[in-house]
N, C-alpha and C positions, 0 to 999 in steps of 0.2 A: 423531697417530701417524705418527712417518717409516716409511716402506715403502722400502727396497730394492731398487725397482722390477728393476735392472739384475743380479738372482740369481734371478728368478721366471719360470717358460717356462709355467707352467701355473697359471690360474686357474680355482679349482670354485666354482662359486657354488651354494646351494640359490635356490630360486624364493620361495616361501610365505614373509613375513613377511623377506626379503631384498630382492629384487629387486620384489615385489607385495606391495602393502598388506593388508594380512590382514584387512581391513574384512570383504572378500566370503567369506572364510573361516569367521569369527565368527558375519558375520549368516547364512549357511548352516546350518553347524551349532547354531547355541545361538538363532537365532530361527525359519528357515524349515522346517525337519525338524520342531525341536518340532514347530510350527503343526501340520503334514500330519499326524503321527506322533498329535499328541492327534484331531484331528477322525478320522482313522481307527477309534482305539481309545476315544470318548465319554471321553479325559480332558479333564481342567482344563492351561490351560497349563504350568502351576506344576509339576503332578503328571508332565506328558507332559517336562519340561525334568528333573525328578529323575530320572523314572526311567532316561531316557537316556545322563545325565551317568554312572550308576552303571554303565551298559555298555559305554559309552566310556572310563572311568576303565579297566575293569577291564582292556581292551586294550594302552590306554596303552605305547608304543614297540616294539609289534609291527604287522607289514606287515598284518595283518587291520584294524588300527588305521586305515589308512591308503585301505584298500579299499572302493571305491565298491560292486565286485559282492558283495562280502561283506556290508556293508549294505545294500546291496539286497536283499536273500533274506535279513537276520535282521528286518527292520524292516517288509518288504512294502510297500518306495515304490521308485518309478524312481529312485532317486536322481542317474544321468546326466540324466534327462530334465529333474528337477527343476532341475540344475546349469544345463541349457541355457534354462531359463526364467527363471533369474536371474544369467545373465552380462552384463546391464549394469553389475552392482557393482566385475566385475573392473577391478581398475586398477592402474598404477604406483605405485612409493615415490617421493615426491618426489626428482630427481636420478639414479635406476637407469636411463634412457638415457641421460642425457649421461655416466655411468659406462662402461656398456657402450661408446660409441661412441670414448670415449678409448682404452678397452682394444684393440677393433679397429685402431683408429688406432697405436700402443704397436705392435702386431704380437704382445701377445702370445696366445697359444693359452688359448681360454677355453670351458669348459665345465659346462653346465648338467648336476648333479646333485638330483635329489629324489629325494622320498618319494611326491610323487602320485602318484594313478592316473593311467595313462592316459589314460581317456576326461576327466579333470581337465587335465593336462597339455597334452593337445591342445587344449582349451578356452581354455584361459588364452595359450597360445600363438598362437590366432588372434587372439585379443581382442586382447595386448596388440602384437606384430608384434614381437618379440621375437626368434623363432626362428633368424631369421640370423645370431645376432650369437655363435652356436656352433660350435665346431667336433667338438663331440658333448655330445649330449645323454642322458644317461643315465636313467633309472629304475628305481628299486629293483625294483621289480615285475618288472622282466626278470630278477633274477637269484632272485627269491623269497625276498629278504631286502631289511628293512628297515637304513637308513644306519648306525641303532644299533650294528649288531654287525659284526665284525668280519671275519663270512663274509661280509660285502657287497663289504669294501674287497679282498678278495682276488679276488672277483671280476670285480672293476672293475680290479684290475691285471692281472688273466690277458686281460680283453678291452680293455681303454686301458691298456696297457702305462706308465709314467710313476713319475717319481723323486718318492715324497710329500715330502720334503725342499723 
């Protein structure tokens, strides 16, 4: 894909399955939650992995979807704490530093938007050492919309003013 390098002042990148391998994403949600979630509630893996998928489906591309505190209090685990007990899986996409450090290099203005939470965000951010390579870092969660819609991107213009072009 040729890129246009020399018409582009603003790069957005998402994090999750962009910039980081969504390995630790995956095994999070659809192995370690299970796990906790069934031993909590005396299920079977099998059963503890349905019935979740079916509460997670039902969210599916809203910011509750996304929310660490919100599943925390429907699901009754830490799930920050959890997160911090398995951030050795957090890791790069093969190639997304030597990306990022081009870009810096380039001069041109690059900014990290997601969907994570917070308490995620800041997680993955010390793991990966990442953080500098922004010159803002956004999350949905600050504006109490998910990237999905379109009250997001308007608020993201009102506070990073920026040509989406």
């Amino acid at each position: 894909m040729d890129i246009d390098w020399s018409s582009i002042d603003i790069v957005m990148l998402d994090m999750d399955g962009t910039l980081l391998d969504l390995a630790f994403d995956n095994r999070f949600w659809l192995q370690r939650v299970p796990q906790v979630y069934a031993e909590l509630h005396g299920l079977s893996l099998e059963d503890s992995l349905q019935q979740l998928r079916q509460r997670f489906n039902a969210l599916q591309g809203q910011l509750a979807w996304y929310c660490l505190d919100f599943w925390s209090q429907e699901l009754g685990i830490d799930l920050a704490q959890l997160k911090q007990e398995e951030k050795q899986h957090i890791s790069l996409r093969p190639g997304s530093l030597d990306f990022l450090q081009r870009l810096h290099i380039s001069g041109h203005a690059c900014w990290l938007v997601t969907n994570a939470h917070h308490h995620s965000l800041a997680l993955k951010l010390d793991m990966t050492g990442i953080g500098s390579y922004f010159q803002h870092i956004v999350c949905s969660h600050s504006y109490a919309e998910p990237k999905e819609t379109a009250a997001f991107w308007m608020a993201l213009q009102k506070h990073h003013p920026h040509t989406p072009a």
